[in-house]
VEXPATI-480265 format. One line per 5 residues: number of its first residue (from 1); for each residue x, y, z of C-alpha. Coordinates in Angstrom, 2 decimals. Example, Ala and Ser with C-alpha at 12.3 -4.5 7.8 and 13.67 -1.06 7.14 Angstrom:
REM residues 2
1> 12.30:-4.50:7.80  13.67:-1.06:7.14 .
END
This chain:
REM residues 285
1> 49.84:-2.01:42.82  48.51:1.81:43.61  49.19:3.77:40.64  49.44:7.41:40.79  49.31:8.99:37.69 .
6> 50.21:13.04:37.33  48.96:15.13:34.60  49.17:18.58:33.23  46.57:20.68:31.40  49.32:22.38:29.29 .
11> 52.66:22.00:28.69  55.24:23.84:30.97  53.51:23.47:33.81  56.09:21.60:35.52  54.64:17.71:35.04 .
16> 57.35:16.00:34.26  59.49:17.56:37.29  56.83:16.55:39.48  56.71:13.24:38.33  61.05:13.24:39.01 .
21> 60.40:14.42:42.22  57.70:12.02:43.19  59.96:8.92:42.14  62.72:10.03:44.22  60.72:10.91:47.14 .
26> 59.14:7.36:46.75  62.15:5.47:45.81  59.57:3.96:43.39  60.72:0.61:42.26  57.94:1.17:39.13 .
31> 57.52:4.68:37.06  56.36:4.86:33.20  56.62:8.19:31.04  53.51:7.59:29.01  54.16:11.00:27.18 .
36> 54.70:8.83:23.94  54.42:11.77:21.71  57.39:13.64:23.37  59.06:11.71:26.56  61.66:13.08:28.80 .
41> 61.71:11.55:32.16  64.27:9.30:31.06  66.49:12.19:31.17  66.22:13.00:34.76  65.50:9.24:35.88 .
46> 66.58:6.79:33.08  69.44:4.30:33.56  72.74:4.05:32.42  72.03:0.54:31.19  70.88:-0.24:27.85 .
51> 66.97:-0.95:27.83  64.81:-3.54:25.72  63.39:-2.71:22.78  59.85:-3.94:21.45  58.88:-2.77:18.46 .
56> 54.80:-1.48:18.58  52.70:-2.22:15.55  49.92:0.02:14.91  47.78:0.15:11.78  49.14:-1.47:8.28 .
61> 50.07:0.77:5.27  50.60:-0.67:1.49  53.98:-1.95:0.34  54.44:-2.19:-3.62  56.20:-5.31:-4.90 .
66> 58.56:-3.65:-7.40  59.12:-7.02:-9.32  54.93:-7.35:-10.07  54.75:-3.26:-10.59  54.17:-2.33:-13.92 .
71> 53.33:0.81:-13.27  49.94:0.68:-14.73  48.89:3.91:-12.77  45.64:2.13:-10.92  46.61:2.76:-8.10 .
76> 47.62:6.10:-8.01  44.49:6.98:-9.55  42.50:6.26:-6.98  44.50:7.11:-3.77  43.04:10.08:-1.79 .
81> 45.67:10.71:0.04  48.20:11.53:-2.44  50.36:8.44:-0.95  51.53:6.85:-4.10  54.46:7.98:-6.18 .
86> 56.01:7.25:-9.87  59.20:6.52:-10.03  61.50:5.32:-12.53  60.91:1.48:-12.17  57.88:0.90:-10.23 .
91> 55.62:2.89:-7.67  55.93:3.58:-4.66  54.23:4.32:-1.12  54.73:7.35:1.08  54.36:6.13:4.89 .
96> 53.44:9.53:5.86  50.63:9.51:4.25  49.44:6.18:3.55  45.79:5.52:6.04  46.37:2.05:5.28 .
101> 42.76:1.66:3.75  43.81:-0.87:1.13  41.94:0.44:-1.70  45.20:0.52:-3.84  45.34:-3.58:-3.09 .
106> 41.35:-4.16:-4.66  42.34:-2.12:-8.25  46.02:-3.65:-8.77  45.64:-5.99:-11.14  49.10:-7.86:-10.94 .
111> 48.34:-8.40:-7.12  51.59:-6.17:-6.46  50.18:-3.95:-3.39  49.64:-5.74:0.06  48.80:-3.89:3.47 .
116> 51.56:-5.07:5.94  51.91:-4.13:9.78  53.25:-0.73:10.57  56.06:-0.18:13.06  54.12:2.60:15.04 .
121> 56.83:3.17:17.56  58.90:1.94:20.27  58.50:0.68:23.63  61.66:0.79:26.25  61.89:-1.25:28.94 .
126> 64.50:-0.67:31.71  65.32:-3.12:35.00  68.16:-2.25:37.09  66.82:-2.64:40.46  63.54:-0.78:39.40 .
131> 61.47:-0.84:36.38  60.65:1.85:33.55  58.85:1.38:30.48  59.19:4.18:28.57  58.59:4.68:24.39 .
136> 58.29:6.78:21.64  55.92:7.20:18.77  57.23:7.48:15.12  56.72:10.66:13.56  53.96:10.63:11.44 .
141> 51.97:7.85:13.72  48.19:8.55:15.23  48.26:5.54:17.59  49.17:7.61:20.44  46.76:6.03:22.85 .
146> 47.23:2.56:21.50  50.59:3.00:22.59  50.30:4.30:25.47  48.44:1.33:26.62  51.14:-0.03:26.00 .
151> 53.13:0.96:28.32  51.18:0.63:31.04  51.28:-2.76:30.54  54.45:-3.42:30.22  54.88:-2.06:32.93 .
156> 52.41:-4.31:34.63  54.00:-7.10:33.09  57.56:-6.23:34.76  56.70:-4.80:38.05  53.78:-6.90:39.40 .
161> 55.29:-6.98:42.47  55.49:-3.29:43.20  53.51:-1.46:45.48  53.25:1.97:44.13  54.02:2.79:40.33 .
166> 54.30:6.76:39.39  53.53:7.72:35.90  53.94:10.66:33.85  51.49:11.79:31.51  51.02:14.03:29.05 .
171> 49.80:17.65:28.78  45.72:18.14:26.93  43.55:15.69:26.98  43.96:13.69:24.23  43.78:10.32:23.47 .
176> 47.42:9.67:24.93  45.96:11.33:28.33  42.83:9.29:27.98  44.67:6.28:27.59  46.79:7.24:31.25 .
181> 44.12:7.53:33.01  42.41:4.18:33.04  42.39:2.05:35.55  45.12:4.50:38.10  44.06:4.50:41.45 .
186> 44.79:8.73:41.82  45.35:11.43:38.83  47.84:14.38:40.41  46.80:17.19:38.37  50.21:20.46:38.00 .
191> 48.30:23.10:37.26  50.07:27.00:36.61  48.56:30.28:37.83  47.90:31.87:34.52  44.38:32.76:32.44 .
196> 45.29:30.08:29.99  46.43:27.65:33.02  43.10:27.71:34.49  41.28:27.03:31.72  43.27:23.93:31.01 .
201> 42.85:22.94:34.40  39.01:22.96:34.47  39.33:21.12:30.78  40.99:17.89:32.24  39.44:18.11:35.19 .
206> 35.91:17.61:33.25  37.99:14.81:31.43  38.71:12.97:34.23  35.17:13.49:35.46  33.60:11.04:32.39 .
211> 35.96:8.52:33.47  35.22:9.05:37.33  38.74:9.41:37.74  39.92:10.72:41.74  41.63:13.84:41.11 .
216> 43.76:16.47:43.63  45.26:19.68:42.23  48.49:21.13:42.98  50.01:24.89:41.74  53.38:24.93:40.77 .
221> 55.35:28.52:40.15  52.64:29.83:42.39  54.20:33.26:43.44  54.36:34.44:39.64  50.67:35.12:40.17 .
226> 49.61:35.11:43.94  45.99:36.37:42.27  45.60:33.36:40.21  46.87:30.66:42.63  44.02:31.93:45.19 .
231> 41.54:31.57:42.20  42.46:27.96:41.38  42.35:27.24:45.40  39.05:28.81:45.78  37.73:26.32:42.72 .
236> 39.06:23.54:44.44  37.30:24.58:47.61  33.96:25.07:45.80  34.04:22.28:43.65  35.20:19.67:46.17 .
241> 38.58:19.05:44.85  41.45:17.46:46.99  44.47:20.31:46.90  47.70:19.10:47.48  49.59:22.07:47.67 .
246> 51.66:24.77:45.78  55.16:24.75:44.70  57.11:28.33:44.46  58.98:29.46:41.19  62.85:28.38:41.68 .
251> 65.88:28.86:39.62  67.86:26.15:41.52  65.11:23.64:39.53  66.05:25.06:36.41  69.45:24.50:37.26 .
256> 69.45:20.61:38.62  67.04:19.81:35.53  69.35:21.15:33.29  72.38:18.99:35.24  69.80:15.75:34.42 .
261> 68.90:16.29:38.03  66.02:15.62:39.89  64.81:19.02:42.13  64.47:16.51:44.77  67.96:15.59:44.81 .
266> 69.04:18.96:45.83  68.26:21.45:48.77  66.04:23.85:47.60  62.60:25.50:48.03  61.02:23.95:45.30 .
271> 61.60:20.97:46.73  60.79:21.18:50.55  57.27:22.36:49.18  57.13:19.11:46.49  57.96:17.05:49.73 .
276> 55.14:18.78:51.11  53.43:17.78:48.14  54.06:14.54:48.03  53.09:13.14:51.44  49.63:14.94:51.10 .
281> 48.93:12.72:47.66  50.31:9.90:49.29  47.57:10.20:51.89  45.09:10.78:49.22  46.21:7.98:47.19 .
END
């Protein structure tokens, strides 16, 4: 299985519609959103049909036994992170703030604090005549990679039979966008012709670097700053970076997006240059 994988320095950049595109364009039989933080692709690709559900444990955070609790006050003495809370019968944990460090379990002396396993998020799994594994982290939750991981493999797990699977990332590069980028065969960088678009750009572009990742740039909303898309070609140029192409600012994308559209269903310029686009990575790739 090739696995093309498209990222984003920022958010806004036009990603996600990329990724939309791409699948259609493919008719990819294998596609994760691996956004985990903040997914949307299901809304332009996702099926009609009810997905699985796996639950995704991350860390564990202390649960009080109210029955042993006699609210002795050990353990709230020697929280630092404010997670335990009186209440009128026995204590009780905050899950927002609990780091699941288990000191409160060592000073309880009735034994009525144990560290259990977290439900960290969601993973969603949909098959109707192509596969997309999809999830969502709870709010709250710093296992973003973890999860993402995931994911992937899920994905792995369901479509192992698929030649090409297209995954969307997500914008930074954080540990979720760390996590995306191991083991794909091509990262598909969006990048936006603006001061702070550049400088994104050349950020995950030295992040993909440390993990030797192959890389090829694309512009998207180019003709909002003709100035700026020649500067981010002429980087490319000097610095030996595959460019795939730009894609020109168009309300008709706003408008089949907002219909839970892909642009590629539609006739439009936006999406006679992401067909453009799209066969250059898939020559790459």
């Amino acid at each position: 299985m090739k696995k093309l994988l498209i990222l984003s320095g920022k958010g806004g950049t036009g990603k996600t519609t990329t990724a939309a595109a791409f699948i259609h364009f493919a008719k990819a039989r294998a596609f994760a959103d691996c956004d985990v933080d903040a997914p949307n692709l299901h809304l332009v690709v996702g099926s009609r049909h009810e997905p699985e559900h796996f639950d995704y444990y991350g860390s564990k955070k202390a649960v009080i036994d109210a029955q042993k609790c006699t609210r002795c006050g050990a353990c709230l003495s020697v929280c630092r992170f404010d997670a335990v809370h009186p209440s009128k019968n026995a204590y009780l944990i905050n899950e927002f703030n609990c780091e699941g460090c288990g000191v409160c379990t060592l000073v309880c002396p009735q034994g009525a604090i144990t560290l259990q396993d977290d439900v960290a998020g969601e993973v969603q799994l949909y098959q109707n005549g192509h596969t997309f594994a999809t999830a969502e982290l709870k709010m709250g939750r710093g296992n973003s990679g973890k999860l993402v991981s995931e994911v992937k493999q899920t994905l792995a797990r369901a479509a192992n039979d698929a030649e090409l699977a297209i995954i969307d990332g997500s914008p930074g590069i954080g540990c979720p966008v760390i996590a995306s980028m191991s083991g794909v065969d091509l990262v598909l960088i969006v990048a936006e012709p603006s001061v702070s678009g550049i400088s994104d750009l050349k950020r995950i572009l030295k992040t993909a670097a440390v993990f030797q990742a192959k890389t090829a740039v694309c512009i998207n909303k180019w003709d909002t700053s003709p100035e700026k898309t020649a500067a981010i070609e002429q980087f490319c140029l000097e610095n030996e970076i595959s460019y795939a192409g730009r894609i020109p600012y168009d309300p008709a994308a706003a408008t089949a997006i907002n219909a839970g559209k892909s642009v590629a269903e539609i006739d439009c310029a936006a999406a006679r240059a992401l067909r453009e686009v799209f066969h250059r990575v898939m020559e790459l790739l």
